[in-house]
C-alpha positions as CSV (number, residue, x, y, z in Angstrom):
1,X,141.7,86.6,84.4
2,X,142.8,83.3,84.5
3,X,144.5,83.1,81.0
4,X,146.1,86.2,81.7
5,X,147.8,84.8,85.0
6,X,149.1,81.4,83.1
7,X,152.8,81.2,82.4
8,X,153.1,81.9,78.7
9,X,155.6,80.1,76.5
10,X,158.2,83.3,76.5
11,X,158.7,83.5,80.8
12,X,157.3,86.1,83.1
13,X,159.3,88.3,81.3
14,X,158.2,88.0,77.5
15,X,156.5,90.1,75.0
16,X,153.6,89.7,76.4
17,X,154.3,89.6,80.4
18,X,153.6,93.4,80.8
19,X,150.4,93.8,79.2
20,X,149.5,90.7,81.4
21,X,149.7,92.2,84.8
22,X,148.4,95.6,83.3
23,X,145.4,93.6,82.6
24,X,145.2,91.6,85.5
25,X,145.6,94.9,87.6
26,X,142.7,96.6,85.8
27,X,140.5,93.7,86.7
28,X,141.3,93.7,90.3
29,X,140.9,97.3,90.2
30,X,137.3,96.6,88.3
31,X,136.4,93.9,90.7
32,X,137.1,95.8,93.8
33,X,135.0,99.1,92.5
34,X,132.2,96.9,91.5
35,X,132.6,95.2,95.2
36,X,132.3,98.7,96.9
37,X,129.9,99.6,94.9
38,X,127.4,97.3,96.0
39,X,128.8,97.4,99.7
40,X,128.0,101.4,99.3
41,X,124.3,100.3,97.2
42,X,123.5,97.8,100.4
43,X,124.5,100.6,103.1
44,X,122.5,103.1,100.7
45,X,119.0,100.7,100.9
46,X,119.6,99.9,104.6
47,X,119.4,103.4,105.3
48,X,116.8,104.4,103.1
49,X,116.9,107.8,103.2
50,X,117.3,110.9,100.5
51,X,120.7,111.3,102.4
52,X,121.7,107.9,101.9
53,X,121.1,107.4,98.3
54,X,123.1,110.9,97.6
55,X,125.7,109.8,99.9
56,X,125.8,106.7,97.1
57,X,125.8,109.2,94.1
58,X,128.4,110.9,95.4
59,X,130.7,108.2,95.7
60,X,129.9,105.9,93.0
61,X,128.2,108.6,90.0
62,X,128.2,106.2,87.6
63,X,127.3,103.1,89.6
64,X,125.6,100.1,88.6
65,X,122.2,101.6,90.9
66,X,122.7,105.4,90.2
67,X,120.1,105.7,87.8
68,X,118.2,103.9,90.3
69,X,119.1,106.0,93.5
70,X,118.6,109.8,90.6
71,X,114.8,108.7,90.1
72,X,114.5,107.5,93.9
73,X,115.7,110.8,94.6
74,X,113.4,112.6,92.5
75,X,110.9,110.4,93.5
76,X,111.6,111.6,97.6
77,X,112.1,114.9,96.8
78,X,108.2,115.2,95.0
79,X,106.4,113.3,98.1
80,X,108.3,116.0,100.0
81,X,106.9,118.8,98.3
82,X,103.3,117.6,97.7
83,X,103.8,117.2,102.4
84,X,104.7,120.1,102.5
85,X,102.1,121.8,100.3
86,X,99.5,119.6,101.7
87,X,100.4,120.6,105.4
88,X,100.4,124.7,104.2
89,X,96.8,123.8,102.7
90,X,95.5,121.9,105.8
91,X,96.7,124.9,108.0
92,X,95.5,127.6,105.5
93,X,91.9,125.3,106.1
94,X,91.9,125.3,110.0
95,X,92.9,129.1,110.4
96,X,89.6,129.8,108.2
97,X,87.8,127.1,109.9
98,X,85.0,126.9,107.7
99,X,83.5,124.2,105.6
100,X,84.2,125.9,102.5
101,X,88.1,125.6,102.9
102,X,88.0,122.2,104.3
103,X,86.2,121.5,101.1
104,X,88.4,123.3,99.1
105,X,91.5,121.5,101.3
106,X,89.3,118.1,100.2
107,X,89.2,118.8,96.5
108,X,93.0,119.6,96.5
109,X,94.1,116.9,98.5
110,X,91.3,113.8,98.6
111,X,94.0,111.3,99.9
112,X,95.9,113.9,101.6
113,X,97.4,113.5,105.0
114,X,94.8,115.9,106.7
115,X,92.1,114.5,104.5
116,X,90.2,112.1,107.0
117,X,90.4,114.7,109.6
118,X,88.2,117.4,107.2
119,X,85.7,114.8,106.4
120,X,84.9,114.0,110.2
121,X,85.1,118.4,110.5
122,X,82.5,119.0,107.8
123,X,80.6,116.0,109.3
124,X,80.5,117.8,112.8
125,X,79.4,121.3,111.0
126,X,76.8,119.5,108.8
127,X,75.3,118.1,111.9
128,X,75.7,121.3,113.6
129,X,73.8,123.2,110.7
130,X,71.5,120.7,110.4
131,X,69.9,120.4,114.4
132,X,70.4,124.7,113.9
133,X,68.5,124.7,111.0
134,X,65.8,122.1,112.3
135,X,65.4,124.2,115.0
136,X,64.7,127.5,113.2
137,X,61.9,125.7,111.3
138,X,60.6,124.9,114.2
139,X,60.4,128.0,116.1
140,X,59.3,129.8,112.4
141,X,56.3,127.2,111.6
142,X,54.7,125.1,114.4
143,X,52.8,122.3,114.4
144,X,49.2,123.1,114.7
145,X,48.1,121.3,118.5
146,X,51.3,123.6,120.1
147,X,50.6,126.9,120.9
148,X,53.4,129.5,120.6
149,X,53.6,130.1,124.3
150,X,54.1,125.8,125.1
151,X,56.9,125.7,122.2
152,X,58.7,128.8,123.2
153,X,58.7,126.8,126.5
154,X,60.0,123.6,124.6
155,X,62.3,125.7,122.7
156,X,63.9,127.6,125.4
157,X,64.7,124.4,127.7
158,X,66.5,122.9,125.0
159,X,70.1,123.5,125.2
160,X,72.2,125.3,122.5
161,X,75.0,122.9,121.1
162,X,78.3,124.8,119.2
163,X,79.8,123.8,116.1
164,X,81.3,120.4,117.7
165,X,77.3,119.3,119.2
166,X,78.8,119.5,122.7
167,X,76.4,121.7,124.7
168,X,77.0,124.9,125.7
């Protein structure tokens, strides 16, 4: 820029006087894109939204971050979908409400957003099965020095729990 500014040998009005301020006018024009460009880049990343960085593409399509802000986009746009698939899978789960789709929810989505809430579910129903089934052995087999009329007694004054081990 500088040796295009300098007074050249012919006056500000030589041969080569036009094509000097033509050039000098490009730059200013360059430098004053390139400075809203990263003014528009800085408001983009302070923002940090989808909105934001299409706000940036939108104004500056071939900017020095659009390549950037096109994958960060992309990049948004799957976490969105795998949300929103992961929350129609969670809710599929619960409406069935049995361990089978919380396991199915599980193998789908192990990290998923829902995924520490079915573990703790199927540990509640594996309890629940579990004292249930101890129970049924009981009643079906018992130990020799009861007699079926003291267990029935035993049996009968323990109280039934539901699915979440809370008593009924």
């Amino acid at each position: 820029r500088r040796a295009f500014e300098r007074p050249h040998d012919r006056g500000p009005d030589g041969d080569h006087a036009a094509y000097a301020r033509q050039t000098i006018a490009a730059l200013d024009a360059t430098e004053a894109r390139t400075k809203a460009d990263r003014a528009a880049w800085a408001k983009a990343t302070q923002e940090a939204s989808k909105a934001g960085l299409a706000r940036y593409l939108a104004a500056f399509p071939d900017g020095d971050q659009a390549a950037y802000a096109r994958q960060a986009i992309v990049a948004i746009e799957a976490s969105e979908a795998r949300n929103k698939s992961d929350r129609a899978a969670w809710a599929k789960a619960e409406q069935e409400g049995s361990k089978e789709a919380l396991l199915r929810y599980l193998a789908a989505y192990p990290d998923g957003d829902y995924a520490a809430h079915a573990r703790q579910t199927i540990g509640v129903i594996e309890a629940s099965e579990a004292r249930r089934d101890a129970v049924r052995t009981v009643r079906a087999e018992p130990p020799q020095d009861y007699t079926n009329d003291v267990l029935r007694r035993d049996l009968d004054a323990m109280p039934e729990r539901d699915a979440a081990g809370t008593t009924e």
